[in-house]
C-alpha positions in Angstrom: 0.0 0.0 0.0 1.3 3.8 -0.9 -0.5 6.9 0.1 0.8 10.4 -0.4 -0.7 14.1 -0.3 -2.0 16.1 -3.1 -2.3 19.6 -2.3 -4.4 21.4 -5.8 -4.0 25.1 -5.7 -6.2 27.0 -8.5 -4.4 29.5 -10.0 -4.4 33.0 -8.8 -6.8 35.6 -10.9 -6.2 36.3 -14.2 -7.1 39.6 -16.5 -9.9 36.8 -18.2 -11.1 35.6 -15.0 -11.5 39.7 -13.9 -13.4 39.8 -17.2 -15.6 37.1 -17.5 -13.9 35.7 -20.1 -13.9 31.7 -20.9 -10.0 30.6 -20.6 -9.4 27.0 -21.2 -6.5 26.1 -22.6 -6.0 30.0 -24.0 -4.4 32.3 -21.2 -3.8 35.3 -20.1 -1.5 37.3 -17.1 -2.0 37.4 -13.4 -3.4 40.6 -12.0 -2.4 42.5 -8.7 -5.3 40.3 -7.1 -3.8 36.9 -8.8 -0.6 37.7 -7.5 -1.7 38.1 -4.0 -3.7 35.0 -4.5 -1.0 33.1 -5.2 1.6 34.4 -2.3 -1.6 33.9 0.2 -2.1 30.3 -1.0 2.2 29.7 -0.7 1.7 31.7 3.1 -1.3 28.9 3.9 1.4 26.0 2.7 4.6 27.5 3.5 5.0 24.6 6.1 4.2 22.0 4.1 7.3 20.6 3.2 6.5 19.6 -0.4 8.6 16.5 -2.5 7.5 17.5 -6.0 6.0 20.3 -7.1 3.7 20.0 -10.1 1.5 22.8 -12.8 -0.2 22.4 -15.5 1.4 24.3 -18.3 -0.5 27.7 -18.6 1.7 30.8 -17.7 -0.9 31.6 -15.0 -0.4 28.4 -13.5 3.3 27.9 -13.8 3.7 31.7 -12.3 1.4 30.5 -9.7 3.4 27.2 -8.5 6.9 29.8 -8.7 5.2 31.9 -6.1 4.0 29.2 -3.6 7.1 27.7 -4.2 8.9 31.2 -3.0 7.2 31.2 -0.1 7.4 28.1 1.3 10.2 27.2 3.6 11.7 24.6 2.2 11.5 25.2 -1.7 12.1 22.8 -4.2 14.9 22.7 -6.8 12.3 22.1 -9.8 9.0 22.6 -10.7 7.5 20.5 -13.7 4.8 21.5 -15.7 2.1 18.6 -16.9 -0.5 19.5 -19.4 -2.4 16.8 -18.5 -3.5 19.3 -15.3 -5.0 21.8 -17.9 -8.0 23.7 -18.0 -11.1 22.4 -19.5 -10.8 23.4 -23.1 -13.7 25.0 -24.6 -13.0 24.8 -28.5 -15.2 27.2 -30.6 -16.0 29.0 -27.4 -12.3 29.8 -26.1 -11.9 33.3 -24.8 -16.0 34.6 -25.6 -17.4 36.3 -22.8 -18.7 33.4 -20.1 -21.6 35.3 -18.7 -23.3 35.7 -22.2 -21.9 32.5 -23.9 -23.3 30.3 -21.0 -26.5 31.9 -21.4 -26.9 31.6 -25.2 -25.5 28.0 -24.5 -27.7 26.2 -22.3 -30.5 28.6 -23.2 -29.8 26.5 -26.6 -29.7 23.4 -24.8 -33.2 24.0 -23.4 -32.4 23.9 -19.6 -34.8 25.9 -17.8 -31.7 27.6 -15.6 -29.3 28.6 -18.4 -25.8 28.6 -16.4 -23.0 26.2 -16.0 -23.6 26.8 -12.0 -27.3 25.9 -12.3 -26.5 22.8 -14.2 -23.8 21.5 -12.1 -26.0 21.9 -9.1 -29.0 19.7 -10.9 -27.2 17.9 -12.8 -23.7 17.3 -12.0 -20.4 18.1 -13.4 -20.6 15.6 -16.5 -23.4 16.8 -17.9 -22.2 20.3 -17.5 -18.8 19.6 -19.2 -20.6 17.8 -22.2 -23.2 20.2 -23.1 -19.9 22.5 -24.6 -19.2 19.1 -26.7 -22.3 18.9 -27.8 -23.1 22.6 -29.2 -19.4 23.7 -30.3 -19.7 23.8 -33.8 -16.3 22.1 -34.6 -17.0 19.5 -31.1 -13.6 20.3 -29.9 -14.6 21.3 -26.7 -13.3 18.8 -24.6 -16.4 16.2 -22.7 -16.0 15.3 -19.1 -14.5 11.5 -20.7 -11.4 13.4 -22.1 -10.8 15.7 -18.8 -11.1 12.6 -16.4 -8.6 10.4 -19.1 -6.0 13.3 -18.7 -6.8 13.7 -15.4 -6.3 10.3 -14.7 -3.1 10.1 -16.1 -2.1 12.9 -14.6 -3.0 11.5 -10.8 -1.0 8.2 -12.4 2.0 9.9 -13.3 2.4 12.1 -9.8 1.8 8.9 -7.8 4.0 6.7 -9.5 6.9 9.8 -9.2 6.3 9.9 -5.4 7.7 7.9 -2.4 4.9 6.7 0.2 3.8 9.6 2.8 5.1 12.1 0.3 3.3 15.8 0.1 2.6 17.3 -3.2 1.7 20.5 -4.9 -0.5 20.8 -8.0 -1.1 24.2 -9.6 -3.8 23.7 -11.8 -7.8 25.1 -12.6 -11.1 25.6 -11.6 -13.2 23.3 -13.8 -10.5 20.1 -13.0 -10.7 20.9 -9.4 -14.4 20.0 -9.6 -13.8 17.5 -11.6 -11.2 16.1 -9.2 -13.9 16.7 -6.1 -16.9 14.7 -7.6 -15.0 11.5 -8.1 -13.4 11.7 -4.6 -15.8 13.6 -2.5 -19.3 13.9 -3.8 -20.7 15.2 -1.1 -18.5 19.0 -1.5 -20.7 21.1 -3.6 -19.1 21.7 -6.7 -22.0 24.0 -8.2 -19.8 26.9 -7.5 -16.2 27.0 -8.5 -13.4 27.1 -6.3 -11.9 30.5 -5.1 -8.7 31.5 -7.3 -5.7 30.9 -4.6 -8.3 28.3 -3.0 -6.7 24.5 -2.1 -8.3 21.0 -1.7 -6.5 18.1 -0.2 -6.4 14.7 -1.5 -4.7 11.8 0.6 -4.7 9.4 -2.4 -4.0 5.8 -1.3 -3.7 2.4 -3.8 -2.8 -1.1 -2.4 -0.6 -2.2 -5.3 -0.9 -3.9 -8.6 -3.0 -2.5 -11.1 -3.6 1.3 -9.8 -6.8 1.9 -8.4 -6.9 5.0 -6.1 -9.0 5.4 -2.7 -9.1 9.2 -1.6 -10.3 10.9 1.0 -10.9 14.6 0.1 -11.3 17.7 1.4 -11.1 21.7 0.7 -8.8 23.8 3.3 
């Protein structure tokens, strides 16, 4: 049996999340306020003597994980970016306003609340990810299939790098933090999504063999 600590940071603000903007795999800089995210998210973890250190390859992300990393006390040598701890990507609707594309979306998709919030809450997180499949022109937008495949081999890749009891740091986003939360802990309420800075615990456990994970989750 291994267990270790996953500590998932979302990303401090960003210019597109000041504007309502949908960011996906697109990006865009920290502001003042995503900078102070980030150094109050390293303060929270500062000591939490991290192993490895992990982002998913965005700019905001990767300058998010450099500042943790600055502040914590024991800061590690290297920091490796994964894009497998990307944003959801939203195809034909990358960088629209979200406000007003949600609305026209799910209005579309005759749901009598027409918000990604409103669905999640009803419906859950899968059928909230799909929908943007479904109604991108081009259906490049990823489903909720292709974000837990990635997601999975992310999880795979970070466990197999890490030594039992080890703590680790992922810098990563909003939508695959929910994701992350409804296949460990059901019971958070993921119709909202979490706080830019925000962090979420996983103590990820597998007894061997073929790699099966048992978590117990939790936001702090």
């Amino acid at each position: 049996m291994k267990s270790i600590n996953l500590y998932f940071v979302r990303h401090g603000q960003t210019l597109f999340n000041r504007y309502r903007h949908l960011q996906g795999w697109s990006d865009s800089p920290l502001t003042e306020k995503g900078f102070n995210d980030a150094k109050e998210a390293g303060k929270r973890l500062s000591n939490v003597s991290f192993n490895n250190v992990y982002c998913s390859d965005t700019i905001r992300a990767i300058k998010t994980a450099n500042i943790i990393n600055k502040e914590n006390q024991k800061p590690v040598a290297n920091i490796e970016d994964i894009a497998a701890f990307r944003e959801q990507y939203f195809g034909y609707f990358e960088g629209t306003n979200s406000v007003e594309t949600e609305f026209k979306l799910y209005q579309r998709h005759s749901t009598t609340e027409p918000t990604l919030n409103a669905i999640t809450a009803k419906h859950g997180i899968k059928e909230a990810i799909n929908i943007w499949k479904e109604v991108d022109p081009f259906h490049d937008a990823e489903s909720f299939e292709e974000i837990y495949t990635r997601l999975q081999q992310g999880l795979d890749y970070v466990f197999e790098q890490a030594n039992d009891g080890d703590n680790v740091l992922v810098v990563s986003h909003g939508t695959l933090i929910r994701v992350l939360t409804s296949l460990f802990n059901p019971e958070i309420d993921i119709s909202h999504s979490p706080k830019n800075g925000s962090v979420t615990k996983l103590h990820l456990t597998t007894d061997g063999g073929k790699i099966e994970y048992f978590g117990n989750l939790e936001t702090i």
